[in-house]
C-alpha positions in Angstrom: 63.5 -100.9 -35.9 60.3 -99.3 -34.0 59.9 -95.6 -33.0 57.3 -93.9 -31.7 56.2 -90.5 -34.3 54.1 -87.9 -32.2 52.2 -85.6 -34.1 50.4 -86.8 -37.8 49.8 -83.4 -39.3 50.5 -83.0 -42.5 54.0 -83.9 -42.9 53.6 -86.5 -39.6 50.9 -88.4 -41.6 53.4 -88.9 -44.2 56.3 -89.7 -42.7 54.8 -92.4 -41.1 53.3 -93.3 -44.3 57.0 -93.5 -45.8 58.2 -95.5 -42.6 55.9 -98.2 -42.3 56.3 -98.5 -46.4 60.3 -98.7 -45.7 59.7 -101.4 -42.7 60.4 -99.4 -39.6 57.5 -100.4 -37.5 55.5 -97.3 -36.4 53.6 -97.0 -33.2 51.8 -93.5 -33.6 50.2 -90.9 -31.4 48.1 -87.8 -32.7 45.8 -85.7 -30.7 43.6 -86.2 -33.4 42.1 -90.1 -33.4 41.0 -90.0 -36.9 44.4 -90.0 -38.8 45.9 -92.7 -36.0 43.2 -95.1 -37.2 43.6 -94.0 -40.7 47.0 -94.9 -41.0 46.9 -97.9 -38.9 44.5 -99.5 -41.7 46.2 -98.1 -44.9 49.6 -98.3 -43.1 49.8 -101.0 -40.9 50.8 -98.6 -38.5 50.5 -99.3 -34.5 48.0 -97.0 -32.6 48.5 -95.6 -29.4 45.6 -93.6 -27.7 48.2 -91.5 -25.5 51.6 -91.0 -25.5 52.6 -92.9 -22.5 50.6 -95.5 -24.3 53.0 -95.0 -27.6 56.5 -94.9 -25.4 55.3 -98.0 -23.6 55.4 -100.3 -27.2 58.9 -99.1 -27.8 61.7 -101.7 -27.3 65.0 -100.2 -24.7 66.7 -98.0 -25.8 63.3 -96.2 -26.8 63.2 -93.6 -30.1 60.9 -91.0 -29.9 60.2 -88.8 -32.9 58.3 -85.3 -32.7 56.5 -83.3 -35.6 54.7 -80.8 -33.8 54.4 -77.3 -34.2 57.4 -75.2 -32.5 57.1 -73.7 -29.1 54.4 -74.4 -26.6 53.4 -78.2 -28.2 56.7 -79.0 -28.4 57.6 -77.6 -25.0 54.4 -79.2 -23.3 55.4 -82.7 -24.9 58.9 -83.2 -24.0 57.9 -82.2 -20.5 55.3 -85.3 -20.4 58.0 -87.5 -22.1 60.4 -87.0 -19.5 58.6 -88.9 -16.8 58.1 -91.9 -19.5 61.6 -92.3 -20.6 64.7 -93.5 -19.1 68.7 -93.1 -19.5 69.6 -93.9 -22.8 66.6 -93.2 -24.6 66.3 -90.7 -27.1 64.1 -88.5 -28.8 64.3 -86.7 -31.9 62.3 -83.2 -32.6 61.9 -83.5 -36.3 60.0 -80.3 -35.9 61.4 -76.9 -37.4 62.5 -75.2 -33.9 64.8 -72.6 -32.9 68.0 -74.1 -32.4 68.4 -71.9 -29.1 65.5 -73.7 -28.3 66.6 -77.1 -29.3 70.0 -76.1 -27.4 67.9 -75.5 -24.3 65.6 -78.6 -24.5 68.9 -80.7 -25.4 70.4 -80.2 -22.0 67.5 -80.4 -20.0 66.5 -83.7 -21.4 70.3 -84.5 -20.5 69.9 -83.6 -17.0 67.8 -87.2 -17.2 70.1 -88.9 -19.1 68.2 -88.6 -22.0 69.4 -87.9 -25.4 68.1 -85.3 -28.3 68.6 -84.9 -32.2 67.2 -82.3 -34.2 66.8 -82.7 -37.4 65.4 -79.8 -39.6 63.3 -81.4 -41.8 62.8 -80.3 -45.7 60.5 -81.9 -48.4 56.6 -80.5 -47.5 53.9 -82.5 -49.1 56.5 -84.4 -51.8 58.3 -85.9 -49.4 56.2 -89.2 -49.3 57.2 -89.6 -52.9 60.3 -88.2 -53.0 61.5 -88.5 -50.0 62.6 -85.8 -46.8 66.0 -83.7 -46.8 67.4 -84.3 -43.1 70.0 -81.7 -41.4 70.8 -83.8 -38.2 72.3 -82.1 -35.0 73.1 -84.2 -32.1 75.9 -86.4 -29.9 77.6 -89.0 -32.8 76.2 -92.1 -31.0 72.3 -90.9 -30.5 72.3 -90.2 -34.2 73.5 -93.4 -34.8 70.3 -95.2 -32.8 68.0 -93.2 -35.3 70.0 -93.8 -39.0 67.9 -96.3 -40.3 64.8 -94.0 -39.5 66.8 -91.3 -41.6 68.3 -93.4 -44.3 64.4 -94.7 -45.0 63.0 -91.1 -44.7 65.9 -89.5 -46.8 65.3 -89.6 -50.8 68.1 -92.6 -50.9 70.1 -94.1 -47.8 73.5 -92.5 -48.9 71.6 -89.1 -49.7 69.8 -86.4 -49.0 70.2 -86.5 -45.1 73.6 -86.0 -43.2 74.6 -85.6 -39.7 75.7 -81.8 -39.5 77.1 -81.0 -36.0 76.0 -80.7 -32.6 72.6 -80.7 -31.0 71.2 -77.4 -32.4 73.0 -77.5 -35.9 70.3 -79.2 -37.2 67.8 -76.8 -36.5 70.2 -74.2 -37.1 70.7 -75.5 -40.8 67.6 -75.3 -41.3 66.8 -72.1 -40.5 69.3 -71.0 -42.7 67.6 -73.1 -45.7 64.4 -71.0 -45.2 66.1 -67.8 -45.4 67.6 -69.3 -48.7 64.4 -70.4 -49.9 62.6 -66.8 -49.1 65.4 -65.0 -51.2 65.2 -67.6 -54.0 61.1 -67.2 -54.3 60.9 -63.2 -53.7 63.5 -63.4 -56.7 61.5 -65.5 -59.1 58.3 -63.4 -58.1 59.6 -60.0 -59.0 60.8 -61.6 -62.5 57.4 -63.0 -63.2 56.2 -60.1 -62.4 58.0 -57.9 -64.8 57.3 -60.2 -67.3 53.8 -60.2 -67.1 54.2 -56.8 -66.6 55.5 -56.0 -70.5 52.0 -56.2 -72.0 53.0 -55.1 -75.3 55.0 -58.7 -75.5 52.0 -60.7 -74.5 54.6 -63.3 -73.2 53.4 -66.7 -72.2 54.2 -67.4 -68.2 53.4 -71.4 -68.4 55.6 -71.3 -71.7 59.0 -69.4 -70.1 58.4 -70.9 -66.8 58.8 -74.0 -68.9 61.3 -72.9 -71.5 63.5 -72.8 -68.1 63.5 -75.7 -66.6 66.1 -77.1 -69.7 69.4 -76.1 -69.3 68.5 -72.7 -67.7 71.0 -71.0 -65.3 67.8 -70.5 -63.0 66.4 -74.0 -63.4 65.5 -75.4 -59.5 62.9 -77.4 -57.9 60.6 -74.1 -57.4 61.1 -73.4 -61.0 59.5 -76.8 -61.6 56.8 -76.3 -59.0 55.8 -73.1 -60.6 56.0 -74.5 -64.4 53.4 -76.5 -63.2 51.1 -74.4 -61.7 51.5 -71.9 -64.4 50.1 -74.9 -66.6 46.7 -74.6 -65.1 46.7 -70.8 -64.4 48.7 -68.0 -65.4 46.5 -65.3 -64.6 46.1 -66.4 -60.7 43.1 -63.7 -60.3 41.7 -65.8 -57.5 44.9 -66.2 -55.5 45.2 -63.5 -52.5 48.3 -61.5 -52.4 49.0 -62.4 -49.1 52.0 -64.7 -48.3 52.5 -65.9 -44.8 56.1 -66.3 -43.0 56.8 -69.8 -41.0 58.9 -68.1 -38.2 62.6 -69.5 -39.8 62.9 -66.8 -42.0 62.7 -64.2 -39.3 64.7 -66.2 -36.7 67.3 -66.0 -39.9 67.2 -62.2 -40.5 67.9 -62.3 -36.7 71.1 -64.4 -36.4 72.6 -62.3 -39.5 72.3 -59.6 -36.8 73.9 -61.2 -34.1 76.3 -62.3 -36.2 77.2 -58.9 -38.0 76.3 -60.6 -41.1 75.3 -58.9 -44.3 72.0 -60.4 -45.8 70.1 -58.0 -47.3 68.2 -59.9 -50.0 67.1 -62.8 -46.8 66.0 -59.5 -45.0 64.1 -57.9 -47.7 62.4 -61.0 -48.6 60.9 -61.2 -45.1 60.0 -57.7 -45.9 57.9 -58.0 -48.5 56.1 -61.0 -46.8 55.2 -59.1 -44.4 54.0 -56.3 -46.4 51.6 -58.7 -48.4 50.2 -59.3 -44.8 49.2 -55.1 -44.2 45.9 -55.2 -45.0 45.0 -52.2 -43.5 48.4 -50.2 -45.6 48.8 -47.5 -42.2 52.5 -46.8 -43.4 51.4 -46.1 -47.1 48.6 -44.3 -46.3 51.1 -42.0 -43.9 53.9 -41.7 -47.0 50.7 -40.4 -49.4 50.1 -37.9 -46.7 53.4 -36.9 -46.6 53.8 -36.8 -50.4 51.3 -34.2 -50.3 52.2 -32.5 -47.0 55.5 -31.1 -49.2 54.3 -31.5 -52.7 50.6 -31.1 -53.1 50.4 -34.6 -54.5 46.9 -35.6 -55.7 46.0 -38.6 -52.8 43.7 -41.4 -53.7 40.9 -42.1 -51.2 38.8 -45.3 -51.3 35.4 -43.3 -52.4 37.8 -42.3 -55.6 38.6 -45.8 -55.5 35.2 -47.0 -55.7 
């Protein structure tokens, strides 16, 4: 099979790595030249120098796959593709979009007889290795062009990916996943915390973080990543506390308010993301003020501080 992958970020770059490994020929498009030639020596990957360039290698009926950022890349792209492609063709945003996004994009691609899968994609910088967890959305017979694309990305062909509904469910799924993950990490966070915390114990982070990964009730994949991280540095004094948020977590806390839907732990998650990112602390600094408004509460200022 040969598709055409546009965009070789990070995760691109790799996919296309795992591809041409897997033998799905590859003809590749990147904004960037340097990675394109990159991976079409290591790889054997086909450059393109454009993307009409990269749709014109493909074979009828043509498979386009895009990793690019969400919104205006994404947007800008399938408007150029549209002119390039023709009825039966399909392309695949592998991209972590909204879904009402995707919904949109899926029926104006229609319009041209022109089909579209999302498929949330999960597996960051391991996925080369280990392979990518795929949450499909899309019409039965356009995901069936693309499954030997998935079945080579996915950890194992019978695993790992699956074809979860309609165009948008993929995204959708995703989405959801994120919020998941945010809970799951704040939650391991605030426990390391309070364990490092108990300085009388003198407890030993890379030791627990460890001690956990066998037959614990908390053991996951994160629980693995931080064991090993906690190997090399417990004390993390040159780390920021500053944690950014992708967009799908607050695109989650959204839907659980359309939807009516309780989530407070996905919702304070995001929360406390975004109070890592408050440098400047104006809604602390107000609740000190207030503290000694009504109290006379002693309030630190940063000359006391220094």
């Amino acid at each position: 099979m040969k598709i055409a992958l546009i965009g070789l970020g990070k995760m691109g770059a790799n996919m296309a790595r795992r591809l041409c490994r897997g033998g799905i020929e590859v003809v590749g498009f990147n904004r960037s030249r340097e990675i394109v030639e990159q991976l079409a020596s290591e790889e054997g990957m086909i450059a393109a120098g454009s993307l009409a360039e990269a749709v014109g290698q493909l074979p009828s009926p043509r498979v386009v796959w895009l990793m690019l950022p969400s919104g205006a890349p994404t947007e800008s792209t399938l408007q150029e593709l549209i002119p390039l492609l023709n009825e039966g063709d399909v392309v695949v945003e592998g991209g972590n979009s909204n879904y009402h996004d995707t919904q949109r994009r899926a029926r104006m691609l229609a319009e041209h007889g022109i089909g579209y899968v999302d498929s949330g994609t999960s597996g960051g910088i391991w996925g080369l290795k280990e392979g990518y967890c795929l949450m499909v959305g899309g019409d039965r017979e356009h995901v069936a062009l693309v499954e030997p694309v998935l079945k080579t990305l996915a950890p194992a062909p019978d695993r790992g990916w699956a074809h979860v509904g309609p165009v948008g469910s993929g995204h959708f799924t995703k989405m959801i996943h994120n919020g998941i993950e945010y809970g799951m990490m704040q939650a391991y966070a605030e426990g390391f915390a309070l364990l490092r915390g108990k300085e009388e114990f003198s407890l030993d982070m890379a030791q627990i973080t460890e001690l956990w990964r066998h037959g614990s009730v908390v053991r996951s994949w994160l629980l693995d990543l931080t064991a090993e991280f906690m190997q090399r540095d417990q004390d993390l004094e040159s780390v920021e506390p500053y944690v950014a948020d992708s967009g799908e977590g607050r695109w989650t806390v959204v839907e659980s308010v359309d939807q009516g839907v309780a989530a407070p732990v996905l919702s304070l998650a995001l929360q406390m993301r975004f109070a890592s990112q408050d440098e400047y602390g104006y809604g602390n600094r107000v609740l000190s003020m207030m503290r000694n408004a009504f109290g006379g509460h002693f309030v630190e200022t940063r000359d006391e501080q220094s």
